[in-house]
N, C-alpha and C positions, 0 to 999 in steps of 0.2 A: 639602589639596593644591591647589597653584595649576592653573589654567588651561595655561600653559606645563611645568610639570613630571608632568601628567596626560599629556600627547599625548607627551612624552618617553616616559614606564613605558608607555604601549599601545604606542607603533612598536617599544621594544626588546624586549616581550616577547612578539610575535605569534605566532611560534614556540612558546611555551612554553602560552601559552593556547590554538593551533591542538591544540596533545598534552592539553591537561585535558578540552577541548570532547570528543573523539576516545574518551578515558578515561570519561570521564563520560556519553556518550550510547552508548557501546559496549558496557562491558565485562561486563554485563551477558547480552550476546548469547552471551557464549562458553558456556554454562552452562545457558542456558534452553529447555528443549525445545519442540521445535515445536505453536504453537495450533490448534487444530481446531474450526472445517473450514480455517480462510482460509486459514490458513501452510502447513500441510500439504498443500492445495490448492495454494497460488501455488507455491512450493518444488519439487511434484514435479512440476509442468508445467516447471517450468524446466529439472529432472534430467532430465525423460524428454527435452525439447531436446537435452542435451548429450551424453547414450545412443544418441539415435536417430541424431544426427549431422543433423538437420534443423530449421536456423535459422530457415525462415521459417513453418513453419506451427505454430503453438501444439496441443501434443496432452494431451488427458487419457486416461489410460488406450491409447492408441492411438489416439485417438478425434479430428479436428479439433475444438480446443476457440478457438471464437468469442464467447464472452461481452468478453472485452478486448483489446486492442489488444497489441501484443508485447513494449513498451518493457522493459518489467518484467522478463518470462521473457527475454531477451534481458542485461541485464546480470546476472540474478541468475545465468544459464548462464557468463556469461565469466568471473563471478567464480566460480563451482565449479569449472571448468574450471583455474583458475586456482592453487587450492588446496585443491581434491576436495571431499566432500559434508561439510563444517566446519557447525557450526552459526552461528558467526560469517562464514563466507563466505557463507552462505544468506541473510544478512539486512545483505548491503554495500550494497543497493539504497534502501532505509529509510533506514539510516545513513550513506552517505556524500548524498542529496539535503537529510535534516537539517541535516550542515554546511554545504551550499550553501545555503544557505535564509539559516543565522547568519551567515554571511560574505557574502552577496548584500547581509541586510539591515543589517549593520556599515556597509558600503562604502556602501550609499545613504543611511543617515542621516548618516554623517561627513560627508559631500559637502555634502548639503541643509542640513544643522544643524552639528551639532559632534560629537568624538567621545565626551563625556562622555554624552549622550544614545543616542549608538550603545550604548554599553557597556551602558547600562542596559537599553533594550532588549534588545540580546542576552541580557542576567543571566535578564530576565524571561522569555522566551521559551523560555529554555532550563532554567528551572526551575518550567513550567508542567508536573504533570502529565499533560496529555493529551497536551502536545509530547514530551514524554520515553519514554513509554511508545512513542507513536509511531515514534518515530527506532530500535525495536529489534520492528518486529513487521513480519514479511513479509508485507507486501500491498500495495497499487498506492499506498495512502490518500496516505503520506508524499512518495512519489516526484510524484504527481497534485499535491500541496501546493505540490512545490517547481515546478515548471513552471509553476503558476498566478501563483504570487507573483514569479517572476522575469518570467513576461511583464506584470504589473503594474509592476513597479518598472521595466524600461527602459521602458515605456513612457510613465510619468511624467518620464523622463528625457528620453527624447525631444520630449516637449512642453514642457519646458522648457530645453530646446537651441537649438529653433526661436526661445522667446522671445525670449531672450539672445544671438541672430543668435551662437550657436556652430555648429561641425559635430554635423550632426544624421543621419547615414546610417544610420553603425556601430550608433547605436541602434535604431533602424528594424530595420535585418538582427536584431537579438537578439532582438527583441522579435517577429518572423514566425518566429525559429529556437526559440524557447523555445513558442511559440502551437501549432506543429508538434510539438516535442515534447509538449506537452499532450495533444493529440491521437491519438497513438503510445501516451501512456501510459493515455489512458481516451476516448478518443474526441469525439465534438465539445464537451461541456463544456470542456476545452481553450482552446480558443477562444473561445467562446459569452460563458464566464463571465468571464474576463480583458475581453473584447470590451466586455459590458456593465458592467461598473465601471470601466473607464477613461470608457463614453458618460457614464453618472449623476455621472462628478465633471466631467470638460466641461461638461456640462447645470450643474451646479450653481455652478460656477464660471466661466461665462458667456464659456467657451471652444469652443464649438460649432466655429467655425470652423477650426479647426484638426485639426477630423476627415477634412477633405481628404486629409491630410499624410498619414495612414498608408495610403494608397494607390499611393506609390510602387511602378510596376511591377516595378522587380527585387527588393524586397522581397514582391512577393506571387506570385514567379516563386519565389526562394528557398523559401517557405512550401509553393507547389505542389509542387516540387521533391522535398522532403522528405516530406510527407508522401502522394502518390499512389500512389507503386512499390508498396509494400505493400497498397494495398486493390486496386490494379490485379491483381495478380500473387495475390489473393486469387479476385477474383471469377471473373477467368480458369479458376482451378484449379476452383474450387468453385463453380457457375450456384448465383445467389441467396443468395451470400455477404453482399451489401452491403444486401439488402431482411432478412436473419436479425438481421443487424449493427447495423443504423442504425434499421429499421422497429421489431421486435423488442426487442432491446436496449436501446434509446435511448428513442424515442416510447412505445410500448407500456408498459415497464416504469414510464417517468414518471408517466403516468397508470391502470395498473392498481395494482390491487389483492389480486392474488394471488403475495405475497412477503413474506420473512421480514422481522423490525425494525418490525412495523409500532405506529404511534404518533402521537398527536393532533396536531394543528397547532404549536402553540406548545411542543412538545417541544426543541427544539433549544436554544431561548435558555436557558434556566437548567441545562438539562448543561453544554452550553460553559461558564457562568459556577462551576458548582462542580469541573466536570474543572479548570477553571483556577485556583482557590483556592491560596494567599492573595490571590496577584495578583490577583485580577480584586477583590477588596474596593477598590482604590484607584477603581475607576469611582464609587465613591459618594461621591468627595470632588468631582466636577465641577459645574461650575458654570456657567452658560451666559452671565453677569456677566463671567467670569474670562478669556472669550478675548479680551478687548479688552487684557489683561497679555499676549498669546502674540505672536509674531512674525507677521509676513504670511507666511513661510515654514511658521512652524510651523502656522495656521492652515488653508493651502495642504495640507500633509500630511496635518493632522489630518481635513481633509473627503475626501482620498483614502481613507484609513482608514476612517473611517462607512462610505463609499460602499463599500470593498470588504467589511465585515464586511455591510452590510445587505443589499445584493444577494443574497451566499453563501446568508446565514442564509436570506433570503426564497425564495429557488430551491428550497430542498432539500427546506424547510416544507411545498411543495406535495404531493410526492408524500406516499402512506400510508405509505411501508415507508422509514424514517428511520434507517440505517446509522450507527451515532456518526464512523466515519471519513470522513463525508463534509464534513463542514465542518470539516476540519483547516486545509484553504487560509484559513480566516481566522483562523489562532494567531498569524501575524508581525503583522496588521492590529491583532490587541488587545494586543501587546506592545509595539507602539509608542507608541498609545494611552494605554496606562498610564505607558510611560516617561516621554509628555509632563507626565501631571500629577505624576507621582513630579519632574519638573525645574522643574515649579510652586511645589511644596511646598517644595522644600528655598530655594528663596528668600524663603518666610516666614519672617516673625520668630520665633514661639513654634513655630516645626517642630523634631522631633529628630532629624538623622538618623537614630539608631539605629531610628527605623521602617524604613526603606528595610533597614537590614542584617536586624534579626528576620521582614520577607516574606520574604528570600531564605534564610536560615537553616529556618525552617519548611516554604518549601516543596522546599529540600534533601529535611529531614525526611520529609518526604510523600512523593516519590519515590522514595527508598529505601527507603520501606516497602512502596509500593503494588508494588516490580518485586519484592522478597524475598516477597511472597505470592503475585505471580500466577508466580514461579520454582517457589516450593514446591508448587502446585496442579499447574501444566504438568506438572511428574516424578510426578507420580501417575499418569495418562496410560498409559492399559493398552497401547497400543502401543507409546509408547517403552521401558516397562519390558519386556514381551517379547521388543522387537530386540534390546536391549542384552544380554538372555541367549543369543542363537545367534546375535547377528551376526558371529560369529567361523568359524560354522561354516558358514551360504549361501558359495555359488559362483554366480558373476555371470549362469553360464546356467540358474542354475534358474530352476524355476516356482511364482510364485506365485498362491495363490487365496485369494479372499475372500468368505465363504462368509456373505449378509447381510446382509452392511455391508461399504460401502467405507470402508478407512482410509487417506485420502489419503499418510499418513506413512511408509508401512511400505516404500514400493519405495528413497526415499530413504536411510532407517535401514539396511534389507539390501543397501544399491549394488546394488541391481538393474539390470538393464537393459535386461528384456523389460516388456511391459504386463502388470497380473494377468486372471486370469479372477475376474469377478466375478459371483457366483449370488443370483441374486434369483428376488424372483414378477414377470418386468417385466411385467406383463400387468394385474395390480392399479397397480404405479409408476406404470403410464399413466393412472389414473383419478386419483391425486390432485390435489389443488387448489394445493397449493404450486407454484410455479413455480421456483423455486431449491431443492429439494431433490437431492441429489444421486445419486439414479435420473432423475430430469427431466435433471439436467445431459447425462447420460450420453444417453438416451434422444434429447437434442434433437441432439447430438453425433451419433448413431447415421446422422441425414438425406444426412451428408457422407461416410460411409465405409459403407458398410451390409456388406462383406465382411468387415471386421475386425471390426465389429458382433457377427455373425455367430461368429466365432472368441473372443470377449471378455468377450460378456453374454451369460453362460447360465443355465438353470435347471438343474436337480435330475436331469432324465433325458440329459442335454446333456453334464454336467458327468462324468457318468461314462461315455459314451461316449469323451470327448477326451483323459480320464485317460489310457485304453487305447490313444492315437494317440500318447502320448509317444515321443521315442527314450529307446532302450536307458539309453545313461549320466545320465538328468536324474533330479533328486529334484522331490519336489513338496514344499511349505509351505504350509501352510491356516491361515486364521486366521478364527476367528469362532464362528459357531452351528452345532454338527457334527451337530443333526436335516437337515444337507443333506444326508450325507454316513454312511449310517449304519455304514457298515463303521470309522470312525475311533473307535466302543465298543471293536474292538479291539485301538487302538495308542495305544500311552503318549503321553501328550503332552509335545513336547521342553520347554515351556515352559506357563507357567501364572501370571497377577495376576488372584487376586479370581477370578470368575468367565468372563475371558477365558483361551484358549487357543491355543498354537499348534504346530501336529501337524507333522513330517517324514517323508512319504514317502518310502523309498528306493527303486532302479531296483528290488531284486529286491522289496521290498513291493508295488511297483506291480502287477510282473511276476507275483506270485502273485494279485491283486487280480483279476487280466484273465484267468487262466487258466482255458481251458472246466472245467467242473463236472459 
């Protein structure tokens, strides 16, 4: 296909490939039940948002929940809001920052390069499994990807605006609007990290100078703009919001040691290289010879690239506790990477295409297998099987309890729209060592509201007291381990997987429950 009849078939089929990309990184979501802890976690902070009717403070359980920033629970609430508790609307947040990410980085390599090389890229990209899986799991990873990579790429654009004595503003604004959103969505990383791989390809491309330039005062007015209200209107509400937030959170967590994921230094580079399979096998055809064949453009690109995959990698390396979703922000960096030498290739003599087709064919293959098993695991998933036998039968003002264990999913699945009581030993919770378990979640959550606290997180002699404070017309739902709880030996349980259960108290069960003796 020629050069001219190539950029024909992409401009008249944009449409048609905007609905495969859509199809293909989606359709999957409608079907797949929510992962635990994360999803079921991110998910029902966003429901209890849209229940409680309070945009700005993130709650778990009732509870102000400050580990991340709001961006997240904020569209995933507009979009339930939008088209109620869907499993596919619970995860538009993932999947529509996915497409922005392929259409960000279509539009910035057509511009830089050509669109034949876009294409490829995007192919790559979007048939990596680690990007695809990504694009359908509700957590911050994806969305945090796409704000990173979009303040990267205007801000490439920006520097070479300036070169080219073009207008250089509008890029500036996006590039402070996008840095802000980073921010929003996972806090100063946001910035930090965008910040320092735009300095190391400066640095390395003997563009220092031009680090002036992103100090235009109304783009760093806009940036304040945006991103203040919220921590303003945080710390207001809550004294010692921003030392829990930023001290805590940020500092702390980077450098302890007491958190889940944890993993040796050099962890990260060879997951990314097999999450990414087949694709990433084409890095072994490089050659350090061969970039004297590449363009000054593409050379130019290609050291943005390094520079943003090696920063990522090298940032995340440090800490102990190595999340795989954290170096998703450099999936676009090695799809482009690979595209460049995949456009290498095919200008050799004894190349065949048919490689370039059998990667993308395989790693089709791959993805479809990897989301059909972790589909068929998720429905195993003792809570969703339980909702899905009574959720016909909760009423939005009942009460639920979790007798145990929290199951972050279950208020979701029952459109609930109060917080549960959840019974624990919190008195042991407070000794562990984990720091992200989630009695510590709760417990750290506890410092900001200590009345709902109070009402929320009980033990064993608490919890049947509160029973007895119910009104008249409420049922109760229990789910868990019913040595909390031993009068539930004597009532059938509505529901039952494996060795989970989950009991219905009626107003007059209650009302016999409480009655003197």
């Amino acid at each position: 296909m020629s050069q001219g009849r190539f950029k024909q078939w992409v401009s008249t089929s944009r449409l048609v490939w905007l609905t495969v990309i859509i199809l293909w990184l989606g359709v999957a979501t409608v079907w797949r039940p929510l992962a635990l802890p994360d999803e079921g976690r991110y998910v029902g902070i966003a429901w209890e948002m849209l229940t409680s009717g309070d945009w700005l403070v993130p709650h778990l359980d009732g509870l102000p929940y400050f580990h991340k920033p709001p961006l997240f629970y904020w569209l995933t609430a507009a979009s339930l809001n939008a088209c109620g508790p869907q499993l596919l609307c619970s995860r538009v947040a993932p999947l529509l920052s996915a497409i922005i990410i392929t259409i960000a980085l279509f539009r910035f390599l057509s511009h830089a390069l050509n669109k034949k090389t876009a294409v490829i890229a995007c192919a790559v990209l979007l048939t990596q499994p680690f990007f695809f899986a990504g694009a359908q799991f509700a957590n911050l990873d994806m969305l945090v990807a796409c704000m990173i990579s979009l303040t990267i790429l205007s801000a490439a654009e920006f520097v070479w605006s300036i070169e080219q004595a073009r207008p250089a503003e509008h890029h500036l604004i996006l590039t402070m609007l996008f840095a802000g959103g980073g921010i929003l969505a996972k806090g100063l990383i946001g910035i930090v990290l965008p910040a320092a791989v735009v300095f190391c390809w400066l640095l390395a491309s003997r563009r220092l100078t031009y680090l002036k330039h992103f100090f235009w005062w109304p783009a760093v007015a806009v940036f304040l703009l945006l991103v203040s209200p919220w921590f303003w209107l945080m710390e207001s509400q809550f004294k010692g919001f921003l030392d829990y937030f930023f001290i805590h959170h940020h500092f702390q967590r980077f450098a302890g040691s007491n958190f889940n994921n944890q993993e040796p230094f050099w962890f990260y580079l060879p997951a990314l290289l097999l999450l990414t399979l087949p694709s990433s096998l084409w890095l072994l055809r490089f050659r350090w010879r061969d970039l004297q064949l590449w363009t000054p453009m593409q050379r130019d690109i290609g050291l943005l690239m390094v520079c943003w995959m090696s920063f990522i990698l090298l940032f995340f390396s440090i800490p102990v506790s190595k999340p795989l979703g954290y170096i998703m922000p450099v999936l676009p960096a090695l799809a482009t990477l690979t595209a460049l030498l995949m456009m290498q290739a095919c200008q050799e003599v004894a190349f065949k295409r048919r490689s370039l087709w059998l990667t993308l064919l395989v790693a089709i293959v791959a993805c479809v297998i990897a989301i059909m098993t972790v589909t068929q695991h998720a429905k195993k998933v003792a809570s969703y099987q339980l909702a899905m036998q009574v959720q016909l039968l909760v009423q939005p003002g009942d009460q639920l309890v979790m007798l145990g264990k929290y199951q972050f999913d279950l208020p979701f699945y029952l459109h609930l729209s109060k917080p549960a009581w959840i019974v624990a030993d919190w008195q042991a919770a407070a000794q562990e060592v984990l720091d992200d378990s989630w009695e510590k979640e709760l417990l750290e959550a506890k410092r900001f509201n200590p009345q709902v606290a109070a009402q929320n997180l009980l033990n064993d002699q608490q919890l049947a007291q509160q029973i007895c404070r119910l009104q008249a017309h409420q049922s109760l739902w229990l789910a868990g381990d019913p040595s909390h709880l031993p009068l539930l030996a004597n009532i059938q349980p509505q529901a039952k997987v494996r060795d989970h259960y989950l009991w219905r108290m009626s107003p007059a069960q209650i009302a016999s429950a409480c009655a003197p003796h």
